[in-house]
SELUMLO-915080 format. One line per field, with one value per atom (N, C-alpha, C, O): residue in one letter; x, y, z negated; atom name. Coordinates in Angstrom, 3 decimals. Example, Ala and Ser with C-alpha at 12.3 -4.5 7.8 and 13.67 -1.06 7.14 Angstrom:
2
r c(A|A|A|A|S|S|S|S);
px c(13.190|12.300|13.200|14.236|12.850|13.670|12.900|13.409);
py c(-5.690|-4.500|-3.300|-3.319|-2.250|-1.060|0.030|1.138);
pz c(-7.800|-7.800|-7.800|-8.465|-7.080|-7.140|-7.870|-8.039);
a c(N|CA|C|O|N|CA|C|O);
***
This chain:
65
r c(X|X|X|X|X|X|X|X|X|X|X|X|X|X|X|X|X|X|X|X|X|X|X|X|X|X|X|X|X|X|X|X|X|X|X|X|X|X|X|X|X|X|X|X|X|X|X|X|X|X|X|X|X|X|X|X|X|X|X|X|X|X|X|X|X|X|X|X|X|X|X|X|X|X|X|X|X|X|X|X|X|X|X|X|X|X|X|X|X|X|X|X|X|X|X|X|X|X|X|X|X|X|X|X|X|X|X|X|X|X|X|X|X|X|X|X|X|X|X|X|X|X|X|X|X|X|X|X|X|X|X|X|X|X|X|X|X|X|X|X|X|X|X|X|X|X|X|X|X|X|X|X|X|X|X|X|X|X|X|X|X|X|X|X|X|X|X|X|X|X|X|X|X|X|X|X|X|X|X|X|X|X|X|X|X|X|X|X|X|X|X|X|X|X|X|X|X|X|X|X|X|X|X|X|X|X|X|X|X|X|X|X|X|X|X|X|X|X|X|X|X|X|X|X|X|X|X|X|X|X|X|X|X|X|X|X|X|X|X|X|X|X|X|X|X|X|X|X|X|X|X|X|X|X|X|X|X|X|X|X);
px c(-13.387|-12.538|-11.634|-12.063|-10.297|-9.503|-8.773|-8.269|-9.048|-8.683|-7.269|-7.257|-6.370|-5.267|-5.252|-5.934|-4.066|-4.545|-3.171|-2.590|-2.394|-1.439|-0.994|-1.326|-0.310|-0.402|0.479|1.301|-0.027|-0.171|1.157|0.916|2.291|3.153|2.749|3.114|2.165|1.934|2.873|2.345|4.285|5.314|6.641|7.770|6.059|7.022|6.175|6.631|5.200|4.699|4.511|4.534|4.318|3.536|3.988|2.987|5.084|5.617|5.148|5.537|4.508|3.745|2.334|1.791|1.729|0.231|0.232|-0.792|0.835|1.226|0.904|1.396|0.301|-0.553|-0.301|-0.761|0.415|0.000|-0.814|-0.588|-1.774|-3.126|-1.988|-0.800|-2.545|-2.589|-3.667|-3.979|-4.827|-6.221|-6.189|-6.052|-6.280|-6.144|-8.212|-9.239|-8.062|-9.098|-10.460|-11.527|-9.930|-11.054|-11.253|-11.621|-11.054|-11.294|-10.412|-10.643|-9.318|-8.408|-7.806|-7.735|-7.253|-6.619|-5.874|-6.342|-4.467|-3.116|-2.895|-2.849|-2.793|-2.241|-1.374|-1.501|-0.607|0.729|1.248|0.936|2.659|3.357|4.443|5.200|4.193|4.911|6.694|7.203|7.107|8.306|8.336|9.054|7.366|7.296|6.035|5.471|5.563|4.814|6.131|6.140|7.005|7.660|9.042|9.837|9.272|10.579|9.457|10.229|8.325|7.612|6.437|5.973|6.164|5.162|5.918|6.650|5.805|6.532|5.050|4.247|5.241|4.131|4.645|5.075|4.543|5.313|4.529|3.387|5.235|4.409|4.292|5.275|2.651|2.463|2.886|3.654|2.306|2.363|1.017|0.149|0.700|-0.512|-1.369|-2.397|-0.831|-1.831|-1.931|-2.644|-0.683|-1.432|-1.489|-0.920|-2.139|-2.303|-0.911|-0.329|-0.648|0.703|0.014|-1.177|0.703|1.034|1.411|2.351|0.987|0.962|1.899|1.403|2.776|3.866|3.639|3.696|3.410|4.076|5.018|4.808|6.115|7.281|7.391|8.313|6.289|6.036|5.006|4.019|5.363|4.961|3.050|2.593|2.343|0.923|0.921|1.234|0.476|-0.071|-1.498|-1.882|-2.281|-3.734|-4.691|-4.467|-5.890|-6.321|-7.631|-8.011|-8.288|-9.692|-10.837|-10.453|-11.790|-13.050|-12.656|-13.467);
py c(22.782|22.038|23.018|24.103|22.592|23.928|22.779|21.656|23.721|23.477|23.847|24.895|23.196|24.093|23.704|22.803|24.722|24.519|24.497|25.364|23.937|23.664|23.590|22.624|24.565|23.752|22.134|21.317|22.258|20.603|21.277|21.915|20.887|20.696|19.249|18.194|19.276|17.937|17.730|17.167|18.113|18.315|17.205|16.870|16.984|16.208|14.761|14.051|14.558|13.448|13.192|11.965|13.724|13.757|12.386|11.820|11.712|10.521|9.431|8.307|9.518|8.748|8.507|7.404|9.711|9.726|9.201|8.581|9.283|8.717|7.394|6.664|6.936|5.676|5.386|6.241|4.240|3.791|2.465|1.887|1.990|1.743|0.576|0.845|-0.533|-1.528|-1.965|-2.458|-1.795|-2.850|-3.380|-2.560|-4.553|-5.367|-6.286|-6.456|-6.517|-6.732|-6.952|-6.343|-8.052|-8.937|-7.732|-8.330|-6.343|-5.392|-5.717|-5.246|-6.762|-6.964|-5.857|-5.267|-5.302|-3.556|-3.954|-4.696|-3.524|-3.961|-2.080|-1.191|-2.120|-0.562|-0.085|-0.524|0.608|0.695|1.526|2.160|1.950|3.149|2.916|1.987|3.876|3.790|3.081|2.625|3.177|2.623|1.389|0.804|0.687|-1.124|-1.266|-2.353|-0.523|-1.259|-1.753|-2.898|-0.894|-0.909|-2.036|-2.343|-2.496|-2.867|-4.420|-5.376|-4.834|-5.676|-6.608|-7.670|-5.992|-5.973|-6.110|-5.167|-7.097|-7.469|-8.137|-9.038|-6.985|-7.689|-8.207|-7.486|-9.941|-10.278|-10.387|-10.833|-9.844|-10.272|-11.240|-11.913|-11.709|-12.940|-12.654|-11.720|-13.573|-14.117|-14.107|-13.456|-14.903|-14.936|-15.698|-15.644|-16.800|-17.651|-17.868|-18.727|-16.496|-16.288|-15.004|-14.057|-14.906|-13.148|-13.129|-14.088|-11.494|-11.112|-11.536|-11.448|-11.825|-12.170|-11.113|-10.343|-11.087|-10.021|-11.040|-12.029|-10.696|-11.308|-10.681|-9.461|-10.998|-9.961|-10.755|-11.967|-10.319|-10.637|-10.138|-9.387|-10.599|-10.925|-11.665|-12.232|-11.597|-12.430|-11.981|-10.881|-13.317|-12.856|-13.075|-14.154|-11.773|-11.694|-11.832|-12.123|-11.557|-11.586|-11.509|-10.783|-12.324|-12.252|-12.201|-13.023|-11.368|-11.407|-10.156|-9.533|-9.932|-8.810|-7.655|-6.797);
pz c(-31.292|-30.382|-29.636|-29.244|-29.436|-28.913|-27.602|-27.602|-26.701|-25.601|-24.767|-24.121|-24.778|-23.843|-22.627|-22.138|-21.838|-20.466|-20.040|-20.693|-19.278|-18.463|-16.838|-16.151|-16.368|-15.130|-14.251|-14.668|-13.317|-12.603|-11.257|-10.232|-11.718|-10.295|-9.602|-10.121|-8.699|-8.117|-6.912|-5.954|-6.769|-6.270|-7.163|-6.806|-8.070|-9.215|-8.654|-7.757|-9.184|-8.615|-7.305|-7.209|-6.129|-4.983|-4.290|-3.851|-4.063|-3.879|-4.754|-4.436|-5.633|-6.421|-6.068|-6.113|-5.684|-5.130|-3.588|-3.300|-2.931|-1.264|-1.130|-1.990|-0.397|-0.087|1.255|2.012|1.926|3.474|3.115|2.051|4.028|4.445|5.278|5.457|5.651|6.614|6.380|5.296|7.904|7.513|8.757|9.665|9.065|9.544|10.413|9.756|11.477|12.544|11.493|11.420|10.765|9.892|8.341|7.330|8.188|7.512|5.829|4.715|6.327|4.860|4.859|5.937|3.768|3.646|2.712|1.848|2.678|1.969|1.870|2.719|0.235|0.292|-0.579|-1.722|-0.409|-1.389|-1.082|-0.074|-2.181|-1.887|-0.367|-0.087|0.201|1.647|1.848|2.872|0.900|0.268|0.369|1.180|-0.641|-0.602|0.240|0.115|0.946|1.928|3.122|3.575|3.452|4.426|3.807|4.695|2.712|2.310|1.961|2.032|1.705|1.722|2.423|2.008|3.417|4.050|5.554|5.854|6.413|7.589|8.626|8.384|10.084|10.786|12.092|12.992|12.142|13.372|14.382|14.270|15.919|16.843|17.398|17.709|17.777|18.043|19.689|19.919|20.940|21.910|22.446|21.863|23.722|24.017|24.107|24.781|23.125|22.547|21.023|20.504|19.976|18.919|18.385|18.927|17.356|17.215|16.049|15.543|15.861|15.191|13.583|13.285|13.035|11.612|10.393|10.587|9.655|8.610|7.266|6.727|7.071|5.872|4.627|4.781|3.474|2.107|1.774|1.835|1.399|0.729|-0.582|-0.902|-1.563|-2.923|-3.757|-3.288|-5.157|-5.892|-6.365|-6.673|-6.244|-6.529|-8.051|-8.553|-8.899|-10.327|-10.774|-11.906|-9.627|-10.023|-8.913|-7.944|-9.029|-7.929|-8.454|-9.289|-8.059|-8.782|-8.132|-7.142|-8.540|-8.058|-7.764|-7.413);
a c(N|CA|C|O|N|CA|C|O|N|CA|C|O|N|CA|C|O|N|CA|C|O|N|CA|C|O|N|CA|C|O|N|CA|C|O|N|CA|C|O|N|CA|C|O|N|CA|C|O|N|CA|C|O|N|CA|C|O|N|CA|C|O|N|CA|C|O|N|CA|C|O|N|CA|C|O|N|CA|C|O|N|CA|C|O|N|CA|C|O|N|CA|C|O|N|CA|C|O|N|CA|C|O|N|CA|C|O|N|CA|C|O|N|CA|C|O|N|CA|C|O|N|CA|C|O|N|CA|C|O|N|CA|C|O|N|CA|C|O|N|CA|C|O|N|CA|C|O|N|CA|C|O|N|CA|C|O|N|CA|C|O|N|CA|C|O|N|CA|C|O|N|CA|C|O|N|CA|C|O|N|CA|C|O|N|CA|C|O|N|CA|C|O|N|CA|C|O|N|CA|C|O|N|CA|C|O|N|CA|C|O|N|CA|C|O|N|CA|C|O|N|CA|C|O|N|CA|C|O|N|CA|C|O|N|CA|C|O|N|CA|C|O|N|CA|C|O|N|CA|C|O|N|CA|C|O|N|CA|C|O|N|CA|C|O|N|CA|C|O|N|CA|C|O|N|CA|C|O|N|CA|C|O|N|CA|C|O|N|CA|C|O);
***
């Protein structure tokens, strides 16, 4: 078995690996690239008789385990 070896600029990807986190009171966690979290993801503030609102502004493909 022959093995080669290469190196890893993780400077080409690194905007690819980047993750922002929204978790929310009740421990729901919305996570995505920081890009379409921010161009998709809208949190309105509520008032003082309701709590702020968490929006996605897209389409659901799958929902499952």
């Amino acid at each position: 078995m022959t093995t080669t070896t290469f190196d890893k600029d993780l400077r080409r990807i690194q905007n690819h690996l980047r993750r922002t986190r929204v978790t929310t009171e009740h421990r729901l966690t919305i996570v995505g690239p920081p890009d379409e979290i921010e161009q998709r993801v809208h949190i309105e503030a509520g008032d003082g008789d309701t709590p702020p609102r968490i929006v996605i502004d897209d389409a659901v493909v799958k929902v499952g385990e």
